[in-house]
C-alpha positions as CSV (number, residue, x, y, z in Angstrom):
1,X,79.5,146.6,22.7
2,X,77.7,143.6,21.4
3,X,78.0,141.0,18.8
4,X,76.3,143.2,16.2
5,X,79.0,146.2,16.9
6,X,81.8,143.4,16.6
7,X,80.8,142.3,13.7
8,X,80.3,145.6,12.3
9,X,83.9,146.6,13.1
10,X,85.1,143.5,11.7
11,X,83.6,144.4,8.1
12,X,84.6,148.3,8.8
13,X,88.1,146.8,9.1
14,X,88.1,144.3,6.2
15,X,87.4,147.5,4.1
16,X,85.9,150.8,6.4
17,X,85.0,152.4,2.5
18,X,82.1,149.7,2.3
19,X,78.9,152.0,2.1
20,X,76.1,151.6,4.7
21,X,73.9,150.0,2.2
22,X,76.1,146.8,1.8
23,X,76.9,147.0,5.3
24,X,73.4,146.3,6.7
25,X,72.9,143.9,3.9
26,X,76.2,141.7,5.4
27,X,74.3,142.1,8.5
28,X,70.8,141.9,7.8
29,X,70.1,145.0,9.4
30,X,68.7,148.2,8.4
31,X,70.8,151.3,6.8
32,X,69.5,153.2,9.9
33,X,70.7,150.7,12.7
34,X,74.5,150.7,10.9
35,X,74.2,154.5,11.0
36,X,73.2,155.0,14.5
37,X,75.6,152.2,15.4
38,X,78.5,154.0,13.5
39,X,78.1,156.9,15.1
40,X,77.2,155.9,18.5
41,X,80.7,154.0,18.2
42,X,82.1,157.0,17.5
43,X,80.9,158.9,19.6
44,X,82.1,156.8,22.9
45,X,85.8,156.7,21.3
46,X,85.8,153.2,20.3
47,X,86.3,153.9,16.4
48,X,88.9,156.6,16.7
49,X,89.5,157.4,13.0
50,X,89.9,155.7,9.3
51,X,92.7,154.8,7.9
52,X,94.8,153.2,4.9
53,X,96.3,149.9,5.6
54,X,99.6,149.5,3.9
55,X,101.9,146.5,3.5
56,X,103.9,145.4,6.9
57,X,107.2,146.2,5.3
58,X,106.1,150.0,4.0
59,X,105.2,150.8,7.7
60,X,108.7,150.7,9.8
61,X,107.7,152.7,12.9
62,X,104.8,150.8,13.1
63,X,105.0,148.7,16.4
64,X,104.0,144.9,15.8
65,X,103.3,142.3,18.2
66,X,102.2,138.5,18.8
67,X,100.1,137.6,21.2
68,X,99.5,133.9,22.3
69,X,95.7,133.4,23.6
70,X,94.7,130.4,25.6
71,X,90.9,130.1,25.7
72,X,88.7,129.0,28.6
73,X,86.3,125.8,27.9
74,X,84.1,126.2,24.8
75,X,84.1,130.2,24.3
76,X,86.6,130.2,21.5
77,X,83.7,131.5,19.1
78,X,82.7,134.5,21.5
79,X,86.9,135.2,22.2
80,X,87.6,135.3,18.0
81,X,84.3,137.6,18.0
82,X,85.6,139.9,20.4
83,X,89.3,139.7,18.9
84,X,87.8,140.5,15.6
85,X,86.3,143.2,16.9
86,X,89.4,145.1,18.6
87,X,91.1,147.3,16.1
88,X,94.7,147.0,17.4
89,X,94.6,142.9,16.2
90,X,95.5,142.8,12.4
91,X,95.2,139.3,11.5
92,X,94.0,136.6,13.8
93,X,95.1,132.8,13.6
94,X,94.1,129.4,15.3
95,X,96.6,127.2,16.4
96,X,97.4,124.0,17.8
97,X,99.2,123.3,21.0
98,X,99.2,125.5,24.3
99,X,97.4,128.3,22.5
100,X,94.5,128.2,21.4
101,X,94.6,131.2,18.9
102,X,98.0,133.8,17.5
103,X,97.1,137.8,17.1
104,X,99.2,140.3,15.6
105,X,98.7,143.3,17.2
106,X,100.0,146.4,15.5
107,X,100.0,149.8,17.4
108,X,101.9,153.2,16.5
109,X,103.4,153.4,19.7
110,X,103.9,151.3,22.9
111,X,101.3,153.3,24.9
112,X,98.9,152.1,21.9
113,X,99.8,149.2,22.2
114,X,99.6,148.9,26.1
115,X,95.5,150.0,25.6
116,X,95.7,147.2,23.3
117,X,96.4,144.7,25.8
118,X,94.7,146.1,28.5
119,X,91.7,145.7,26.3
120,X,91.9,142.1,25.1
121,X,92.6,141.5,29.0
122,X,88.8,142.7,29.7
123,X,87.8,140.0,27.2
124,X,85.7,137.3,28.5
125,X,86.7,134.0,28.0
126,X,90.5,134.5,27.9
127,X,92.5,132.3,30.4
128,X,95.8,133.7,29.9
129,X,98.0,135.3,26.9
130,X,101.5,135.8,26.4
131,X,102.7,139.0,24.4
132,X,106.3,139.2,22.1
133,X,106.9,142.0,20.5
134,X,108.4,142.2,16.8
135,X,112.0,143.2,16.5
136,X,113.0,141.9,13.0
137,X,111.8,140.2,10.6
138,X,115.1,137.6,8.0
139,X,113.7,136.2,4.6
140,X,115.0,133.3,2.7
141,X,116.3,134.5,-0.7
């Protein structure tokens, strides 16, 4: 997988209904090269399926985690790409202080959620993470 397939699952997971047309447009591409890319991506199991994002609280069984991601040297732009790219990690923050960046993961079941990790491990340019899954979640009234 290489930048060009990250950042074409990054768009596929802002909204995987864009059409192919606007797709290579965003990445100033041809229809055909999004096509062959979608498919080939497909094909080797990395996109698994499409689906309908819902809001965090209409999803109980839905596993959710935080990962804490410290970054080696300068690659922070290369580790965002590649986190960007990995469709367990909904939303992706940069922080301050021992880490460099936060990730919620979400996975529908810990053994999803185990590939998860074992994925982001592979990642290049990650020094070290530390993982807490979600167990409950208080609001202020």
């Amino acid at each position: 997988m290489d930048a060009l397939d990250q950042q074409l699952i990054a768009l596929l997971r802002k909204d995987a209904r864009t059409n192919v047309a606007a797709l290579a447009k965003q990445l100033g591409v041809s229809r055909g090269t999004v096509t062959n890319r979608i498919t080939r991506l497909e094909d080797s199991g990395l996109i698994v399926g499409y689906t309908v994002r819902l809001r965090p609280d209409a999803e109980p069984s839905e596993i959710s985690a935080w990962m804490s991601v410290a970054v080696e040297g300068n690659q922070t732009r290369a580790v965002i790409a590649s986190l960007l790219g990995e469709p367990g990690v909904a939303e992706l923050h940069d922080t301050n202080g021992r880490w460099d960046l936060l990730a919620e993961l979400r996975a529908t079941s810990l053994a999803e959620l185990s590939q998860v990790l074992e994925r982001i491990r592979l990642i290049r340019g990650i020094s070290s993470t530390e993982t807490s899954l979600h167990l409950a979640t208080y609001r202020l009234s």
